[in-house]
N, C-alpha and C positions, 0 to 999 in steps of 0.2 A: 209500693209506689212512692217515692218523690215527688212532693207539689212545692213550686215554689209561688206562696202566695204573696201577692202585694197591693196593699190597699192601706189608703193614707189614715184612713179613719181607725185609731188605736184600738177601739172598743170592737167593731166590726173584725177586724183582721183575729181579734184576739178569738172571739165569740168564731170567726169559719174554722180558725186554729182547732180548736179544741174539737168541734164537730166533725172535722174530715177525720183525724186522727184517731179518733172515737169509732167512726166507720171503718176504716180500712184495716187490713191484715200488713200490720207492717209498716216500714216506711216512715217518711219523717215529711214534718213540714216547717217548710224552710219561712221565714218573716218577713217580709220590707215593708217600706210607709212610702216609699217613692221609686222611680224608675231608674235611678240611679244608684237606689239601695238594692232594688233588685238584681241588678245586673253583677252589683260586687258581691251579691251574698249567691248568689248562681256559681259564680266563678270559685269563690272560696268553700265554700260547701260541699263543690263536687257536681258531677251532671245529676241532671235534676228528668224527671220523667213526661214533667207537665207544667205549664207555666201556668198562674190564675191571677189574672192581673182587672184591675178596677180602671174600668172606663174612664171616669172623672178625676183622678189620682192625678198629682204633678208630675207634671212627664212625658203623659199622657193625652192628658185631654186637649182638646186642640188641636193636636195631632197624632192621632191613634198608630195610622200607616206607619210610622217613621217609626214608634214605639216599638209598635209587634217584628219590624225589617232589625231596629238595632238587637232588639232582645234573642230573638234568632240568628242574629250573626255574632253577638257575644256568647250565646250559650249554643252552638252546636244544633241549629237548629229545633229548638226548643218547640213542641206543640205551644201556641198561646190559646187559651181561653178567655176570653173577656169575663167581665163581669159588672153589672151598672145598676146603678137604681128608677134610672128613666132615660135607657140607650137612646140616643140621637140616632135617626138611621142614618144619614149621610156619614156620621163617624165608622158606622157598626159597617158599611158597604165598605170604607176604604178600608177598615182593618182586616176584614175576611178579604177582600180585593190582592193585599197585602201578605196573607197568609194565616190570620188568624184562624181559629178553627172555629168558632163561635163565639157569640156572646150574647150570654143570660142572663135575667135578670136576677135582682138581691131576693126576691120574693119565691124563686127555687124552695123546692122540698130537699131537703141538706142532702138524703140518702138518693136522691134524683141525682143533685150536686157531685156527690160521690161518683156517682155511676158515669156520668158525661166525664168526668176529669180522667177515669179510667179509659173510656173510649178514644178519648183523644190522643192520651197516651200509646193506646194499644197500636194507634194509627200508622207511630210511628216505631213499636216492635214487630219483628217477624212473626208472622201468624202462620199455625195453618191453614192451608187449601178448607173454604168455608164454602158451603152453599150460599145463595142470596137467604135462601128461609132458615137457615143454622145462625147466618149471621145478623137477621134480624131477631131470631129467639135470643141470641146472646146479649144483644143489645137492651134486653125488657127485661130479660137473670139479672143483668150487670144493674138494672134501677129497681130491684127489686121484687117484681111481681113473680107471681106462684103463678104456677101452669094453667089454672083455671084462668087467672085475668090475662097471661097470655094467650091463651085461645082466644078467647074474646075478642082481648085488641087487633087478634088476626084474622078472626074469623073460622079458626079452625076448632078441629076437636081437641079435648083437651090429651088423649091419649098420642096424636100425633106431635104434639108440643115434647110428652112426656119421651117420647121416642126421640125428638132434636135435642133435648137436653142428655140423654145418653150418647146421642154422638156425638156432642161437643166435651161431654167427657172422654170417651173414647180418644178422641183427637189433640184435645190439650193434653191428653194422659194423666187423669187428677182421676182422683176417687168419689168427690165429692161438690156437691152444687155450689159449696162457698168456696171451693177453691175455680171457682170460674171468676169471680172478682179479680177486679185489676190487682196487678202486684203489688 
């Protein structure tokens, strides 16, 4: 997976850098400090899988809607994911209003982080034909929990879990639980 992240703050952008990369199989992450560094290093870089862009960033803040409209019509309709240290909702409604996919906070569990960025991404590749309960197991694989705490969180047994993670190998055609992770 392709993230291009952008967040003005040097030491933050550097510190998600290293963690998302760290997590994923693959892929690169793309830098900016601003929203007009975003967009050129989008462009020059090559299409990108997922945008992760910081709420309060220059460019940005003040008007999110317009950020998340220009970013997606400079990059080919780009998923954007926000990301804030204390989201304003009025900002956080016009960005998703606008097309944002979410936005989360700095306080995220990194390997959570990972997982939604893949989500979002995925939103916007072809998938197989999923059940709603395939596509919610997929979604708690992609943040990491083991079948027992997906039961749980579902309510189900854990052997029924164990059974939707075989069909969504099945279906992606992968051999293997970590190859269900975002690309």
């Amino acid at each position: 997976m392709d993230v291009l992240l952008a967040d003005d703050d040097k030491i933050v952008s550097r510190t998600l850098q290293v963690a998302i990369e760290s997590r994923m199989r693959g892929g690169r992450v793309i830098v900016a400090h601003d929203l007009e560094g975003a967009i050129r290093m989008g462009r020059m870089q090559g299409p990108v899988d997922v945008a992760l862009i910081d709420l309060g960033m220059p460019g940005v803040a003040g008007r999110p809607a317009d950020a998340v409209r220009r970013l997606q019509t400079a990059l080919q309709d780009v998923p954007v994911v926000l990301i804030s240290g204390a989201p304003e909702q009025g900002a956080v409604a016009a960005a998703i209003e606008a097309g944002a996919v979410e936005c989360l906070s700095k306080a995220i569990s990194l390997d959570e982080l990972v997982g939604r960025l893949g989500l979002a991404a995925d939103r916007a590749a072809p998938a197989p034909d999923l059940t709603q309960r395939e596509a919610d197991v997929l979604d708690l694989v992609r943040m990491g929990l083991t079948d027992a705490q997906i039961a749980e969180r579902l309510g189900l047994a854990e052997i029924i879990v164990n059974y939707q993670v075989r069909s969504l190998l099945r279906k992606f055609q992968v051999g293997a639980r970590h190859d269900l992770q975002p690309r």
